[in-house]
C-alpha positions in Angstrom: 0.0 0.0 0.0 2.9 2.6 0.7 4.2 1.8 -2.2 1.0 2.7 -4.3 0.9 6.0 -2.3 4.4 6.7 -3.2 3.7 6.6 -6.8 1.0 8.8 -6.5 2.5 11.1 -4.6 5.6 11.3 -6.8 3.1 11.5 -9.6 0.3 13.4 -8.9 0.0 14.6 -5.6 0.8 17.0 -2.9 3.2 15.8 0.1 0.8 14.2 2.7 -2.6 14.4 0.8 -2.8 10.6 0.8 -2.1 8.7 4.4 -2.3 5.1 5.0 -5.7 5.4 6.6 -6.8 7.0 3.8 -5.8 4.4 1.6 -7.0 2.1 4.0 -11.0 3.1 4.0 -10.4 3.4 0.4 -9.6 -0.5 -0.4 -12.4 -1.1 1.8 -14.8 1.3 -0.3 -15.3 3.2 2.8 -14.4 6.1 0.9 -14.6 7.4 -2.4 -14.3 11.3 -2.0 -12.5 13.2 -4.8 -9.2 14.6 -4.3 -7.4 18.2 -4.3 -4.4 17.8 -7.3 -3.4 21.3 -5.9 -1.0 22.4 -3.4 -1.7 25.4 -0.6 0.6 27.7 -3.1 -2.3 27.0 -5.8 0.4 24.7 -7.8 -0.1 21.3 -9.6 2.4 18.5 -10.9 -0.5 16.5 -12.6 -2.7 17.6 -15.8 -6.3 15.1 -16.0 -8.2 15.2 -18.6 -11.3 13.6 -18.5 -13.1 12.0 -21.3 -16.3 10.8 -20.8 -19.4 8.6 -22.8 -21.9 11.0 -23.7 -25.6 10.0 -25.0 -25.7 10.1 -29.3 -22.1 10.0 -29.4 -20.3 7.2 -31.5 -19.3 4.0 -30.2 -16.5 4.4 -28.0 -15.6 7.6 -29.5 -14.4 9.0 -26.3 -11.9 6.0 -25.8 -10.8 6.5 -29.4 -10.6 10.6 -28.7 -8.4 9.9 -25.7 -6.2 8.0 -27.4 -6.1 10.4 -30.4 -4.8 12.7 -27.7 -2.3 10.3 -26.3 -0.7 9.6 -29.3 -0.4 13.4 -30.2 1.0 14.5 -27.0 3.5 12.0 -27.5 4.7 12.2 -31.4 3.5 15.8 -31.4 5.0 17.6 -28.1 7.6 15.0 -27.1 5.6 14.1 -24.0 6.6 10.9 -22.1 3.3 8.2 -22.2 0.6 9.5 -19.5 -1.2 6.8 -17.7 -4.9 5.9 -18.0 -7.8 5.4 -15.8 -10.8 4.0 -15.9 -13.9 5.7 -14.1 -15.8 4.0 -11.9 -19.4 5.6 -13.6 -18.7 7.1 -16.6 -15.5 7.3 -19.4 -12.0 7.8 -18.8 -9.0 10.0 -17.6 -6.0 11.0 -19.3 -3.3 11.7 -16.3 0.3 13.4 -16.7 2.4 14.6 -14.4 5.1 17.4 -14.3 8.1 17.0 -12.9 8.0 21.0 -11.5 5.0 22.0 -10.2 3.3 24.8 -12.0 0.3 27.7 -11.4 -3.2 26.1 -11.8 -4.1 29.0 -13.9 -1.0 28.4 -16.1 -1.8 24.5 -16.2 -5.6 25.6 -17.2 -4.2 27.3 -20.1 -2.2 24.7 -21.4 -5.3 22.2 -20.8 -7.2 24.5 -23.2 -4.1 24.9 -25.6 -4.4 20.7 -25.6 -8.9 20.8 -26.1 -8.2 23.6 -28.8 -5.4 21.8 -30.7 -7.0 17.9 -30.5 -10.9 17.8 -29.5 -12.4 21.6 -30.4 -15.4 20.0 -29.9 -15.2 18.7 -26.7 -16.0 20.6 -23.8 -12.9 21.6 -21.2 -14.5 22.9 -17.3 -13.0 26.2 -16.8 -11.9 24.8 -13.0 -10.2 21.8 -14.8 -6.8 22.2 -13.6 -7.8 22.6 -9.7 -10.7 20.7 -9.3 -10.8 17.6 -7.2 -10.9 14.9 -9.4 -12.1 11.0 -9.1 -8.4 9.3 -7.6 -8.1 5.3 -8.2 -8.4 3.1 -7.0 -11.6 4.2 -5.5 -15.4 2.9 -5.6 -18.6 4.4 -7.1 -21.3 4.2 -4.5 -23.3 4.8 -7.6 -22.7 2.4 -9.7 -20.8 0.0 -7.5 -17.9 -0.2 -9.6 -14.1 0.5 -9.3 -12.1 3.3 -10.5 -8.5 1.9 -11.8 -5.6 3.0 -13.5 -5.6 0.3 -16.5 -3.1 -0.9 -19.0 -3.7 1.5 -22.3 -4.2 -1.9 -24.4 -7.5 -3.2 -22.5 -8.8 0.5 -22.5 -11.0 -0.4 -25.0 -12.7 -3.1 -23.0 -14.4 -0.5 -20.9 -15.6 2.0 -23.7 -19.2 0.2 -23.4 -19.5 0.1 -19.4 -16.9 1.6 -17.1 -15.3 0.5 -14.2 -14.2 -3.0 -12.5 -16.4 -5.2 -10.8 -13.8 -5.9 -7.8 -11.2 -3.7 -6.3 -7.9 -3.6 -8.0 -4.9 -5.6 -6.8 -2.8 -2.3 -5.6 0.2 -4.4 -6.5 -1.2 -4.1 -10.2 -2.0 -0.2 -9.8 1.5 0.2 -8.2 3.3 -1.3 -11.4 1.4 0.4 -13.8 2.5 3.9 -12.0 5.8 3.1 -11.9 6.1 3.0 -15.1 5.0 6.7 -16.0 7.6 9.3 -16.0 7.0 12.9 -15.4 6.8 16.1 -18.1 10.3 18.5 -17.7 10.0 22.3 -17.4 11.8 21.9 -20.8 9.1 19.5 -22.7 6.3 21.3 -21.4 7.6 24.6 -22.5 8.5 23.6 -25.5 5.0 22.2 -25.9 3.3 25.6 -24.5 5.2 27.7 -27.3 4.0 24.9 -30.2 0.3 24.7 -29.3 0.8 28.7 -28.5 1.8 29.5 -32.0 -0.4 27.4 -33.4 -3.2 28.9 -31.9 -2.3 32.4 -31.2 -2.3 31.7 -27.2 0.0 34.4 -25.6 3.3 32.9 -24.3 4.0 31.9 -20.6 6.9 34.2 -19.6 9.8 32.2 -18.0 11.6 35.5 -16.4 15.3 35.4 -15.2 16.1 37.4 -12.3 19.6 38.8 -14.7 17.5 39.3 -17.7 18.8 42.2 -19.1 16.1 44.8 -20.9 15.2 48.6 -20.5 11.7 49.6 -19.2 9.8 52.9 -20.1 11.3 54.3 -17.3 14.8 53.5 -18.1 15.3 50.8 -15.9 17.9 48.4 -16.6 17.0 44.6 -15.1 20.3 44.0 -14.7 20.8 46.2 -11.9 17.3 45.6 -10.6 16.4 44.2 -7.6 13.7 41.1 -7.3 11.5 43.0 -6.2 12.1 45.5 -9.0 11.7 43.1 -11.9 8.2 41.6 -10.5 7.0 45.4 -9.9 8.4 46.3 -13.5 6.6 43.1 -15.1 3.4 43.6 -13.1 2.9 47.1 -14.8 3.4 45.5 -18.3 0.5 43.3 -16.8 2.9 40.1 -17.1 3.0 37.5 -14.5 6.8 36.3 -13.9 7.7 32.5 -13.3 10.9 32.5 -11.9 12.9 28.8 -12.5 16.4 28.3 -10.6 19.0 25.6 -11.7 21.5 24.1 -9.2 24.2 22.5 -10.4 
């Protein structure tokens, strides 16, 4: 079980958000609740997209969307294979993880860079990138069936009915997640300034603290303080992101 939670955690999750008794009461399908992706600093190191059945739609046209989507972020943006879940009620989730944890509002940009580029017509919430979401392996009081993280070649087992009729051996969900590697700073802004041209999104300033530039009042960044560069971006309406590298 700790082992499963490590994953998770080295995945997906905040430090702490899932304890042993947590995961406990989840295996017993005491407990199904959704869970926060997002840290107290309003930062995320996972991306989940959801893509559910909907009524009229094609058969299993949301299983063959997601993987239309996993294939592109892949051959398209360089991204390392994200894992896949299985819902316990309805559909599917797309999960990848970052290896530097990032602004929600910045990751909600890039989730509707992703729905512009590869389903237009699909809808995106506008809370997507910091609202709890559905964490396996967990039960669906509803429909009684498990949420699991599945192997991308049965996915399209489920596209008729969702979900597994018995808890997943955790063993099982633990290798699957071990597997999955995270997205660098440098793939995922390389893939922010493809899907950005592409679609005339603004880009996401990465600001160094020695970048050197001249501001209408003849300030020089160089010789600027910290504070001086996030007051002189702020009044050009930019929001910096500041990244260190330690040797």
């Amino acid at each position: 079980m700790q082992k499963l939670i490590s994953e998770l955690t080295r995945l997906y999750l905040p430090e702490g958000t899932l304890t042993p008794d947590m995961m406990a009461q989840r295996r017993l399908g005491q407990s199904s609740l959704s869970v926060n992706l997002a840290d107290s600093q309003g930062r995320t190191c996972a991306m989940v997209l959801a893509f559910r059945k909907t009524s009229g739609a094609m058969e299993a046209q949301h299983w063959s969307r997601l993987c239309m989507v996993a294939n592109a972020l892949q051959a398209e943006l360089g991204f390392p294979a994200p894992a896949v879940s299985v819902s316990g009620a309805n559909g599917y989730y797309l999960w990848m993880s970052l290896d530097t944890p990032m602004p929600v509002a910045q990751v909600q940009t890039f989730l509707e860079l992703i729905r512009k580029a590869y389903t237009p017509d699909m809808d995106l919430a506008p809370d997507a990138a910091g609202a709890a979401v559905e964490l396996p392996p967990c039960l669906d009081s509803r429909s009684g069936k498990w949420a699991a993280f599945i192997d991308p070649g049965l996915g399209a087992s489920f596209a008729d009915e969702s979900g597994l009729e018995m808890l997943p051996p955790l063993a099982g969900q633990t290798a699957l997640l071990e597997r999955v590697e995270s997205i660098s700073a440098k793939q995922f802004a390389h893939a922010v300034h493809v899907l950005g041209q592409a679609h005339g999104a603004p880009e996401m300033p990465a600001v160094a603290p020695r970048a050197a530039a001249a501001g209408a009042d003849g300030l020089l960044l160089r010789d600027a303080t910290l504070e001086d560069i996030v007051r002189f971006l702020h009044a050009k309406n930019i929001e910096p992101t500041f990244r260190h590298l330690i040797s």
